[in-house]
SEKOL-877011 format. One record per residue: x, y, z of N, C-alpha, C in turn; residue in one letter. Coordinates in Angstrom, 3 decimals. Example, Ala and Ser with C-alpha at 12.3 -4.5 7.8 and 13.67 -1.06 7.14 Angstrom:
<rolos>
+----------+----------+----------+----------+----------+----------+----------+----------+----------+------+
!      n_X !      n_Y !      n_Z !     ca_X !     ca_Y !     ca_Z !      c_X !      c_Y !      c_Z ! resn !
+----------+----------+----------+----------+----------+----------+----------+----------+----------+------+
!   13.190 !   -5.690 !    7.800 !   12.300 !   -4.500 !    7.800 !   13.200 !   -3.300 !    7.800 !    A !
!   12.850 !   -2.250 !    7.080 !   13.670 !   -1.060 !    7.140 !   12.900 !    0.030 !    7.870 !    S !
+----------+----------+----------+----------+----------+----------+----------+----------+----------+------+
</rolos>
This chain:
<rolos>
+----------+----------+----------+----------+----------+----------+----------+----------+----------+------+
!      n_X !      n_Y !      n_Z !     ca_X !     ca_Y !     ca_Z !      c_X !      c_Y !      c_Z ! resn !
+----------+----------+----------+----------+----------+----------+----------+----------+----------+------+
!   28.921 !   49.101 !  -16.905 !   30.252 !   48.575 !  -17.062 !   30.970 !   49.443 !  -18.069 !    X !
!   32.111 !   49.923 !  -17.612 !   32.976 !   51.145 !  -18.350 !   33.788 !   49.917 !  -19.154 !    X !
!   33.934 !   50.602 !  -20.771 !   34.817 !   49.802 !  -21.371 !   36.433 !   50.658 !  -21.782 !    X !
!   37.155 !   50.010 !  -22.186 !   38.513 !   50.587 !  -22.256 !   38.863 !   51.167 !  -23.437 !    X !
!   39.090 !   52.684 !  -23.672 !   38.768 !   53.277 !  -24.915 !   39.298 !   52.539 !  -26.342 !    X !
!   40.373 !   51.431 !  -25.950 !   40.785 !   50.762 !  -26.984 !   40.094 !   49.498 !  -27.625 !    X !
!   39.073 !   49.426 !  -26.787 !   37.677 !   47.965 !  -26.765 !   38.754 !   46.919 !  -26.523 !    X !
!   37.270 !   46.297 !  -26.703 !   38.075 !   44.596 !  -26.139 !   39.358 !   44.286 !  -26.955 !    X !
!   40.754 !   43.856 !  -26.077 !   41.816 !   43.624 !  -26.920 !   42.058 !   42.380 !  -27.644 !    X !
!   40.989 !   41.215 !  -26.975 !   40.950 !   40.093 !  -27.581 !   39.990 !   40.297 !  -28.603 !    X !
!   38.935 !   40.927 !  -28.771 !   37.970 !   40.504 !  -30.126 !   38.681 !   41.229 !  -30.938 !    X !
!   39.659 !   42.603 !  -30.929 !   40.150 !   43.237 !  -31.794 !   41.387 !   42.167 !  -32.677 !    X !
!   42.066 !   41.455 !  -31.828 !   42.985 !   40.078 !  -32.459 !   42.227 !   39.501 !  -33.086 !    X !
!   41.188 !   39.232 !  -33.384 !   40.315 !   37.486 !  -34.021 !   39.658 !   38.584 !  -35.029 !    X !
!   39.557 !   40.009 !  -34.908 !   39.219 !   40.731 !  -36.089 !   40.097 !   40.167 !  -37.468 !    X !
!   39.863 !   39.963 !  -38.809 !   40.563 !   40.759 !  -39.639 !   41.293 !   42.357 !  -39.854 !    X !
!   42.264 !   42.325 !  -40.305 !   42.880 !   43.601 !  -40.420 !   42.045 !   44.250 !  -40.662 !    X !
!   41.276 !   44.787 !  -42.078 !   40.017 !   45.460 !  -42.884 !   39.192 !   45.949 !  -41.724 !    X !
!   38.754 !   45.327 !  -40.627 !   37.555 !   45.463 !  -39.953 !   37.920 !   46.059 !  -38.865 !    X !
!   38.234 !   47.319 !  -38.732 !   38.659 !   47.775 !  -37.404 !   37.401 !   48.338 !  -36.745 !    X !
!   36.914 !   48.385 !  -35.364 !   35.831 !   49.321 !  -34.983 !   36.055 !   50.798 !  -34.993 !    X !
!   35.305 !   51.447 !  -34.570 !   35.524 !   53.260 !  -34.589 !   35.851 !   53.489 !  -33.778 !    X !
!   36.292 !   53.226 !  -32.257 !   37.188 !   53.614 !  -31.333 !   38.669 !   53.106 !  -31.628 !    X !
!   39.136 !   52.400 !  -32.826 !   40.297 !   51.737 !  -33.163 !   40.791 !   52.554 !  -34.459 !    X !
!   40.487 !   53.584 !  -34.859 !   40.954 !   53.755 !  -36.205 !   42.327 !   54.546 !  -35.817 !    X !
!   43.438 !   54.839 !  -36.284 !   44.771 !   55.278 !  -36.249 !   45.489 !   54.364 !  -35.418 !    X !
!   44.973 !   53.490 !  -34.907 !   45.884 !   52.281 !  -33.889 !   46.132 !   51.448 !  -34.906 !    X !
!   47.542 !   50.677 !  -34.895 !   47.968 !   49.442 !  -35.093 !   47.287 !   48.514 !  -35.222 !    X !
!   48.004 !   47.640 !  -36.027 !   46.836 !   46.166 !  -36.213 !   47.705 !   45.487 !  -34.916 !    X !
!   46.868 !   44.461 !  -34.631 !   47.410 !   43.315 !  -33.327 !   48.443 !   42.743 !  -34.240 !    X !
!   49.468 !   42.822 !  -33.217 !   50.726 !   42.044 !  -33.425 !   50.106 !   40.448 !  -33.738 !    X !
!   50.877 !   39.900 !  -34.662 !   50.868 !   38.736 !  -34.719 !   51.816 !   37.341 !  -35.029 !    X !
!   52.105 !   37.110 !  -34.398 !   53.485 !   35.995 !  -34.525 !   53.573 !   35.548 !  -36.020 !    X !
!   54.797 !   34.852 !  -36.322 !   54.359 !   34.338 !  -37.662 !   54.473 !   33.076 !  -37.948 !    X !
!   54.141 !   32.370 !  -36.658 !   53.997 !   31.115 !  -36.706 !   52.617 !   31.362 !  -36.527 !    X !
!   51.650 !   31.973 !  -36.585 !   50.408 !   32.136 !  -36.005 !   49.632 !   32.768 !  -37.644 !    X !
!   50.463 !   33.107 !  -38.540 !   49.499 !   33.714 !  -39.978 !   49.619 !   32.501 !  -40.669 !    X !
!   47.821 !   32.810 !  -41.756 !   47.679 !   31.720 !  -42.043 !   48.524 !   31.780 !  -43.465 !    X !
!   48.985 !   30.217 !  -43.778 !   49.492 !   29.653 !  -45.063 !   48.845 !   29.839 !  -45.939 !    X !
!   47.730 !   29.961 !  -45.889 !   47.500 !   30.276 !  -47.692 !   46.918 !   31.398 !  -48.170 !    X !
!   46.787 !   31.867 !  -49.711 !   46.742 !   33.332 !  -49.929 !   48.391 !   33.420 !  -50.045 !    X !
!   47.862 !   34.916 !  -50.300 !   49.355 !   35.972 !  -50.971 !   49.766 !   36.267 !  -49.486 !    X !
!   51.440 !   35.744 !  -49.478 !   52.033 !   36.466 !  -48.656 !   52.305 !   37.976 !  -48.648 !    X !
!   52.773 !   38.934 !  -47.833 !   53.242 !   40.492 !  -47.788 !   54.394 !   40.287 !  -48.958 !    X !
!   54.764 !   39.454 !  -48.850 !   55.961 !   39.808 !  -49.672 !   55.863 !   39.618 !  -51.262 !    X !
!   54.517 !   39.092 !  -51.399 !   54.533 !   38.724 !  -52.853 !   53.511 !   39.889 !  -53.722 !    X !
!   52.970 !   40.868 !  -52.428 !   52.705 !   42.323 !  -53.021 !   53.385 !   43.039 !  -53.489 !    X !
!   54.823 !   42.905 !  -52.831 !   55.973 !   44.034 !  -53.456 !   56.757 !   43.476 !  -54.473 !    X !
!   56.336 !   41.695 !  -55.413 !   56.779 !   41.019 !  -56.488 !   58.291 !   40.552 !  -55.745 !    X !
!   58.581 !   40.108 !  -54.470 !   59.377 !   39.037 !  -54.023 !   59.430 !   37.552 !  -53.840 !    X !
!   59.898 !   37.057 !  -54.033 !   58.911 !   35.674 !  -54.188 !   59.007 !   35.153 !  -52.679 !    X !
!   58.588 !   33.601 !  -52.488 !   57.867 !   33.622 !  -51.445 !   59.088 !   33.373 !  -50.552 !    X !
!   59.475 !   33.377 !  -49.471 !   60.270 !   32.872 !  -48.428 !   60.121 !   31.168 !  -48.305 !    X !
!   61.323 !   31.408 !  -48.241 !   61.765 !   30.052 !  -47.765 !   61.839 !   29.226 !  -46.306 !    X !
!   61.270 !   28.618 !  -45.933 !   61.141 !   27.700 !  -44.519 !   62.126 !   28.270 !  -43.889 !    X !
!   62.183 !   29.205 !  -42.790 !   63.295 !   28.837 !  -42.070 !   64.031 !   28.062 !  -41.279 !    X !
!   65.285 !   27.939 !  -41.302 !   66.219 !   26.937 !  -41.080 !   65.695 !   26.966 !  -39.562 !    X !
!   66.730 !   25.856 !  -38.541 !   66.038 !   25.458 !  -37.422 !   67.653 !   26.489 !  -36.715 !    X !
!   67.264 !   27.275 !  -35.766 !   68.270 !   28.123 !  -35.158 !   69.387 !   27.371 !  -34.243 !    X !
!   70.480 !   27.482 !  -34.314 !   71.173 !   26.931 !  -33.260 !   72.042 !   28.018 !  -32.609 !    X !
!   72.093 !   27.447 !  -31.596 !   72.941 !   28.193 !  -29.989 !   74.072 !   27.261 !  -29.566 !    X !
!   75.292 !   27.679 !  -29.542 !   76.356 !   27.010 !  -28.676 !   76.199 !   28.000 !  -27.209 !    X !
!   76.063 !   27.141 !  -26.352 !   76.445 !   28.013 !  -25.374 !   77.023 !   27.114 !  -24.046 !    X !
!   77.225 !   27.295 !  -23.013 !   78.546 !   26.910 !  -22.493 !   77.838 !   26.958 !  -20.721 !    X !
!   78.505 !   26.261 !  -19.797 !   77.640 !   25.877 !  -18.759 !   78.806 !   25.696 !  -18.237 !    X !
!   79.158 !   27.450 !  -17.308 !   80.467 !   27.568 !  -16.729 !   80.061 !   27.626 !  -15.366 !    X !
!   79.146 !   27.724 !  -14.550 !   79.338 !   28.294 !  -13.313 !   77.632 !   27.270 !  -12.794 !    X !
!   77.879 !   26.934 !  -11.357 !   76.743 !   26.085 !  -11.214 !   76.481 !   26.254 !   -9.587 !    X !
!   75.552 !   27.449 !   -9.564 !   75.225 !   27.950 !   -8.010 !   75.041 !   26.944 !   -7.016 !    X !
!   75.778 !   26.791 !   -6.391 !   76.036 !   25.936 !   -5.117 !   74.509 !   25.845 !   -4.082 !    X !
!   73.903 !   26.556 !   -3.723 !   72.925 !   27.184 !   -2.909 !   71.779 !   26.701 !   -3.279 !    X !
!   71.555 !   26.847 !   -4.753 !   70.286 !   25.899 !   -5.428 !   70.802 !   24.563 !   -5.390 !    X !
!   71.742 !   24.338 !   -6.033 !   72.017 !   22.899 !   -6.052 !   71.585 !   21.584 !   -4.204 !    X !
!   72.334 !   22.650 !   -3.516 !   71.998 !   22.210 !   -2.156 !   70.099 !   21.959 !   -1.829 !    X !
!   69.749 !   23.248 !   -2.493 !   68.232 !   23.493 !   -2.349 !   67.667 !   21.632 !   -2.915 !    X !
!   67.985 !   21.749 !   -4.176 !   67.250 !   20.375 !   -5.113 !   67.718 !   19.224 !   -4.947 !    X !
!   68.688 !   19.471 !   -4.086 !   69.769 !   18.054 !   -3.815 !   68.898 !   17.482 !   -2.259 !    X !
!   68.597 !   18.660 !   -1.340 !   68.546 !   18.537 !   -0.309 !   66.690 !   17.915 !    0.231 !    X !
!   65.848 !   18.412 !   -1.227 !   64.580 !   18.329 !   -1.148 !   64.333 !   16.958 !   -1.889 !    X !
!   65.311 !   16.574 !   -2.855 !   65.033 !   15.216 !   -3.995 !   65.895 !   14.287 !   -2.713 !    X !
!   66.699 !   14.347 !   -1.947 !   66.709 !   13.133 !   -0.818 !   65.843 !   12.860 !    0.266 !    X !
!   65.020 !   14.574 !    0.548 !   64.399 !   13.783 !    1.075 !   62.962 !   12.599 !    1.110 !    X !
!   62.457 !   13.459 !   -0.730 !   61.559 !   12.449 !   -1.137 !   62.379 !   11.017 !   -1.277 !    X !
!   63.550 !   10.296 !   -1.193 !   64.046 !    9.249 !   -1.362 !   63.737 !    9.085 !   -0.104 !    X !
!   64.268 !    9.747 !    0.868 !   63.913 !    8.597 !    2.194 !   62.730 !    8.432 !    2.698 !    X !
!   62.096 !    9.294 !    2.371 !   60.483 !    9.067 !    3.113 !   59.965 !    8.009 !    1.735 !    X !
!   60.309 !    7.379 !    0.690 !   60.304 !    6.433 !   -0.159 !   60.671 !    5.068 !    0.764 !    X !
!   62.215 !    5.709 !    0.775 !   62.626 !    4.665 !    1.450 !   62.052 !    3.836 !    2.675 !    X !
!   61.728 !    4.763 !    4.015 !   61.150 !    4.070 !    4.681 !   59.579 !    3.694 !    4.531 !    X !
!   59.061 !    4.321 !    3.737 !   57.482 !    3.548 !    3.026 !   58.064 !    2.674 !    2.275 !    X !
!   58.921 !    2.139 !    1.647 !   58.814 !    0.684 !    1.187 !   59.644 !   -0.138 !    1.919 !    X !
!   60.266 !   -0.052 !    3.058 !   60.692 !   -0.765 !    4.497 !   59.630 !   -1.018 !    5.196 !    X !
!   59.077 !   -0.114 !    5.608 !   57.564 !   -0.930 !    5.893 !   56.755 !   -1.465 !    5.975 !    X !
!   56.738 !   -1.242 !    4.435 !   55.683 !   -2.197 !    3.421 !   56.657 !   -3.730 !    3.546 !    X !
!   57.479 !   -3.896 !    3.066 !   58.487 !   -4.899 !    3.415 !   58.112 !   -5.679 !    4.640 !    X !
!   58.278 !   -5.228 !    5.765 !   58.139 !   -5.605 !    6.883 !   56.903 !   -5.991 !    7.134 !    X !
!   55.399 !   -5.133 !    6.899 !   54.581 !   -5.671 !    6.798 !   54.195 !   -7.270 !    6.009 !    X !
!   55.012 !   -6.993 !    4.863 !   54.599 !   -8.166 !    3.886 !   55.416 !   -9.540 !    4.804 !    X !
!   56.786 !   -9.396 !    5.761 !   57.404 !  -10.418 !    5.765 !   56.555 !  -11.131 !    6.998 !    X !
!   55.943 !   -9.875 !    8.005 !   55.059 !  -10.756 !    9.270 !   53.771 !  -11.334 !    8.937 !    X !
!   53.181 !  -10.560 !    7.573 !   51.800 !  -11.250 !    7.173 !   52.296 !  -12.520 !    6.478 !    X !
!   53.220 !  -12.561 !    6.060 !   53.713 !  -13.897 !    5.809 !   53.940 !  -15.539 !    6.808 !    X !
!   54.639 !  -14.468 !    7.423 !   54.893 !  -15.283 !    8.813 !   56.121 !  -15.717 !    8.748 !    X !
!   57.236 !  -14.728 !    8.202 !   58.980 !  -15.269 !    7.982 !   59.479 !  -15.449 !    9.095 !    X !
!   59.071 !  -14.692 !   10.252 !   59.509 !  -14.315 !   11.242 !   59.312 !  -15.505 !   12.289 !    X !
!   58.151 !  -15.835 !   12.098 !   57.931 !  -16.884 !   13.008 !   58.355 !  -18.271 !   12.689 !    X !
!   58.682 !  -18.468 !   11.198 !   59.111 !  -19.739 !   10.693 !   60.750 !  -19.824 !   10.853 !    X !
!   61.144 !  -18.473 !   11.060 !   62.924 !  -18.582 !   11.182 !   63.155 !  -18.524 !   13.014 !    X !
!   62.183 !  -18.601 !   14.025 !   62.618 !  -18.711 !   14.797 !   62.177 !  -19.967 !   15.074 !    X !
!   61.063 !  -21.070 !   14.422 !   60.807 !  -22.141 !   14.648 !   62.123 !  -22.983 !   13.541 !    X !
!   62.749 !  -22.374 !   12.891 !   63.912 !  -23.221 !   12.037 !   65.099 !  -23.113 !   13.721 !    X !
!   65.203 !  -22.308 !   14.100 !   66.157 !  -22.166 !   14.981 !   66.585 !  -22.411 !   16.148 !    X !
!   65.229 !  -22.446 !   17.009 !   64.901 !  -23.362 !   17.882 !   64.708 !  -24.732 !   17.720 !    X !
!   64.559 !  -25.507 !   16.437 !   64.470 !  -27.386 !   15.687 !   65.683 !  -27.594 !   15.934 !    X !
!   66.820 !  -26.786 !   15.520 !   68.137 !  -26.841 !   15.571 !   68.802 !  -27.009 !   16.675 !    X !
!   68.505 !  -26.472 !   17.535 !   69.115 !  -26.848 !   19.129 !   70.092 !  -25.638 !   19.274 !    X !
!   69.700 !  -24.376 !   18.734 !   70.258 !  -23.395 !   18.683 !   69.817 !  -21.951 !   19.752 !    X !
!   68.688 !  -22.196 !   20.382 !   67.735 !  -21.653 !   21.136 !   68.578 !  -21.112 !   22.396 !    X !
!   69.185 !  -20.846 !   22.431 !   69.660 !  -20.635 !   23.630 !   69.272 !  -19.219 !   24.183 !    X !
!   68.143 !  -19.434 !   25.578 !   67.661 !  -18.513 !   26.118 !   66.624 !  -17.559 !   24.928 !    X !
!   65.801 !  -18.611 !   24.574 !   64.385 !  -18.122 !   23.607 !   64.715 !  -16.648 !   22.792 !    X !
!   65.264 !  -17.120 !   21.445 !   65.482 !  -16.358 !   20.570 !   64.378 !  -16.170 !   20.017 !    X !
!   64.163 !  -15.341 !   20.007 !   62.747 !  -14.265 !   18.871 !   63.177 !  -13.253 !   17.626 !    X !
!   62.619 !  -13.628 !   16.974 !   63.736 !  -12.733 !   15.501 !   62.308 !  -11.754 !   15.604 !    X !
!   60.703 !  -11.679 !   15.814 !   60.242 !  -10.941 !   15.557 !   60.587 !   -9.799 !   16.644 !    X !
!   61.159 !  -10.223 !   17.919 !   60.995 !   -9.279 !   18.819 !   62.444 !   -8.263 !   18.501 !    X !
!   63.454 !   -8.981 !   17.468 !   64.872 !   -8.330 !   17.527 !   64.116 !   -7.100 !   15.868 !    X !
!   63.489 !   -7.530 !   15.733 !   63.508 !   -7.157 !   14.303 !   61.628 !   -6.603 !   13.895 !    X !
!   61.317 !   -5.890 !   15.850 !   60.128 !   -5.758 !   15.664 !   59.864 !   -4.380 !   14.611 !    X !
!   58.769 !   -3.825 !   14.792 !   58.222 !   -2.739 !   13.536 !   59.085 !   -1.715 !   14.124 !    X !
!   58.207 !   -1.200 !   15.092 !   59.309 !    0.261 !   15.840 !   60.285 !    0.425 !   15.731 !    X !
!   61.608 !   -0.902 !   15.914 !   63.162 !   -0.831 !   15.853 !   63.383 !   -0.979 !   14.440 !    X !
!   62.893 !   -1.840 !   13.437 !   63.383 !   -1.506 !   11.920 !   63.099 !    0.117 !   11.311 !    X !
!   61.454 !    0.565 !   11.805 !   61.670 !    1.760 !   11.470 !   61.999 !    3.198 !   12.006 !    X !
!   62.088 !    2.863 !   13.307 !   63.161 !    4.103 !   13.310 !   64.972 !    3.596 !   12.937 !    X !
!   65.392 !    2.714 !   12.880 !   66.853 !    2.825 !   11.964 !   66.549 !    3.144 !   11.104 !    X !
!   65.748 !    2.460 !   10.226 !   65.883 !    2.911 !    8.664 !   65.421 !    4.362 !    8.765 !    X !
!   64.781 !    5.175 !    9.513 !   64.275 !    6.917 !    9.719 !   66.027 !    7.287 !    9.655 !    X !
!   66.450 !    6.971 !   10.807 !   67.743 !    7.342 !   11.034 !   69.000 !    7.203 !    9.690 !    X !
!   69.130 !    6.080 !    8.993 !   69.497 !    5.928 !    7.649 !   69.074 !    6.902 !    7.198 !    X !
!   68.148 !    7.294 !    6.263 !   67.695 !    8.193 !    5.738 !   68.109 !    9.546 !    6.234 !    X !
!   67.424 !   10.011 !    7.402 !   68.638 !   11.109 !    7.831 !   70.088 !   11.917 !    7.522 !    X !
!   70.834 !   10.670 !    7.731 !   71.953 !   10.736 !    7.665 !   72.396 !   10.568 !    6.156 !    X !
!   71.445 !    9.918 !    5.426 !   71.752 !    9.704 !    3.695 !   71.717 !   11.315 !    2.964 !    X !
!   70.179 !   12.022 !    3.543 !   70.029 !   13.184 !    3.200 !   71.169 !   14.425 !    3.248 !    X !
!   71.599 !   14.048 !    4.490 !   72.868 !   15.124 !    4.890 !   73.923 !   14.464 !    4.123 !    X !
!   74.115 !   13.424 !    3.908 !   75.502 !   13.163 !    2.948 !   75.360 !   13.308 !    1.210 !    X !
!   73.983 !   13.091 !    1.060 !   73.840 !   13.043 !   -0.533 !   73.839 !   15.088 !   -0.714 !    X !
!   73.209 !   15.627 !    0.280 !   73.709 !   17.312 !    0.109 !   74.973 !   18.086 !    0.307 !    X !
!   75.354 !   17.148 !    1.100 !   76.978 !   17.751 !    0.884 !   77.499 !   17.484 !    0.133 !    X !
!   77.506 !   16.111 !   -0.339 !   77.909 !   15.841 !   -1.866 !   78.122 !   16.624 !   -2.873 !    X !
!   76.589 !   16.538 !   -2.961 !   75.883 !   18.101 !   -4.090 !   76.839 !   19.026 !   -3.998 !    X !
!   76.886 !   19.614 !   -3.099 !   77.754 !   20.419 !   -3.243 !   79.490 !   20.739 !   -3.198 !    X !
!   79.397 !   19.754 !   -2.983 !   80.992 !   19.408 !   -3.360 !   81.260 !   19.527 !   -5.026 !    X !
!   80.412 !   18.774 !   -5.026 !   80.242 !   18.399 !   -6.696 !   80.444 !   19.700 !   -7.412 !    X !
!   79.240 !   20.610 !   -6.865 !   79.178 !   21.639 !   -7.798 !   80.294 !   22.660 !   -7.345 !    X !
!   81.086 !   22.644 !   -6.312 !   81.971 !   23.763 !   -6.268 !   82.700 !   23.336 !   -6.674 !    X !
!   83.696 !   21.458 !   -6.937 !   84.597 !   20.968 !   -7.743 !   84.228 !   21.280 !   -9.379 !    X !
!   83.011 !   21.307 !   -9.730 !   82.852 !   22.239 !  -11.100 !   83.074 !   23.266 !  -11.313 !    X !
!   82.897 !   24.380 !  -10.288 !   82.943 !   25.517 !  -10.765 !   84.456 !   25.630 !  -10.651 !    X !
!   85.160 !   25.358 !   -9.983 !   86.495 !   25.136 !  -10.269 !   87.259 !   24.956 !  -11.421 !    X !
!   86.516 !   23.522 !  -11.726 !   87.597 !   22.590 !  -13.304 !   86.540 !   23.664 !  -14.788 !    X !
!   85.608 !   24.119 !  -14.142 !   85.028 !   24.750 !  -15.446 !   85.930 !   26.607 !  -15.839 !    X !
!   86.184 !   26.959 !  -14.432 !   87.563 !   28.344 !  -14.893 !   88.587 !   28.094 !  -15.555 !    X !
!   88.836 !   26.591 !  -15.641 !   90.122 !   26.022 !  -16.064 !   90.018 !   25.684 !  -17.428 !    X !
!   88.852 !   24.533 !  -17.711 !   88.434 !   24.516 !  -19.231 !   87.563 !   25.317 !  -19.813 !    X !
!   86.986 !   26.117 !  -19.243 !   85.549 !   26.625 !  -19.528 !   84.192 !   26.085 !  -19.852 !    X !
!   84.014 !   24.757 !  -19.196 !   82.777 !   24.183 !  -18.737 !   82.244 !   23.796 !  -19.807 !    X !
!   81.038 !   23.227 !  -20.151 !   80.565 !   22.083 !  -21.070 !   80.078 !   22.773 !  -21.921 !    X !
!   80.424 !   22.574 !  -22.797 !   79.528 !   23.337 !  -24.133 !   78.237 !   22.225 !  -24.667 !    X !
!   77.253 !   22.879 !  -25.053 !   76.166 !   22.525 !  -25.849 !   75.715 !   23.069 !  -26.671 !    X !
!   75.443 !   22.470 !  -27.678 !   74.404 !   22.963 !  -28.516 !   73.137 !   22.994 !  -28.731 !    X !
!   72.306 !   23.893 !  -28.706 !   70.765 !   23.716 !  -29.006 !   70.140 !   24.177 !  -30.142 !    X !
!   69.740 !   23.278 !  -30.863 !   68.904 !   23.763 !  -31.773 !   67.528 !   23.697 !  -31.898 !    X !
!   66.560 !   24.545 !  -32.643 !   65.326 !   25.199 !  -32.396 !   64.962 !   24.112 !  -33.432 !    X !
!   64.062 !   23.552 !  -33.399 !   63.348 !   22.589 !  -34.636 !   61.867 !   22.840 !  -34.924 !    X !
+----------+----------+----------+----------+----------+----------+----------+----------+----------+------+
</rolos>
């Protein structure tokens, strides 16, 4: 197994500075973040008699949210409806299941027929069987998907519009 004339680049990081191997001498020490050096001991700076630094402050950014690509929006608009309707008709289902294991169906056509209302043997399970609730509600959904994406994008091209005009929402973020 051939090694890489600079050796391993991870054991050379978890080295101390002091300890370099002999294929490493005139190279750089590993970069190291400075959220990543340790707190205690002499800082660099208190070799050259500076005193120590102070915490830095938490950074902030204004920045501004002028323009809002139509194309993605359609993309996330068009994929988050359709997890709603395939929601939707799994808990229509479930619904429906729960109302025949119940037996709603059969108790509202025995309320209706007591009544003298029967005319020519009304069946609420047969108007309101599984197949016909769920393909409407398929079809709902459908048609929800295509309207909640055009939306979307209405939306976002009526922004990119009123945002040339005011120049769109400003925020601030700050780093903590």
């Amino acid at each position: 197994m051939s090694e890489s004339p600079n050796g391993n680049e991870f054991e050379r990081a978890l080295r101390p500075e002091g300890e370099q191997g002999e294929g490493e001498r005139g190279h750089a020490a590993p970069r190291v973040a400075r959220s990543a050096q340790p707190t205690g001991g002499a800082s660099p700076s208190a070799h050259i008699g500076i005193s120590k630094r102070r915490k830095p402050r938490a950074r902030r950014m204004s920045l501004s949210l002028t323009r809002i690509d139509a194309w993605s929006v359609a993309k996330v608009t068009f994929l988050l409806s359709v997890a709603a309707g395939i929601i939707q008709i799994v808990a229509v289902a479930l619904i429906w299941a729960l109302l025949n294991v119940v037996g709603v169906f059969d108790q509202v056509t025995q309320i209706v027929s007591s009544t003298g209302l029967d005319a020519g043997g009304f069946n609420l399970a047969s108007v309101f069987s599984f197949s016909t609730v769920i393909s409407t509600v398929t079809i709902v959904a459908i048609v929800e998907v295509v309207i909640a994406t055009l939306f979307a994008v209405i939306v976002a091209a009526l922004y990119n519009v009123i945002s040339q005009l005011v120049g769109g929402v400003h925020v601030t973020l700050g780093d903590d």
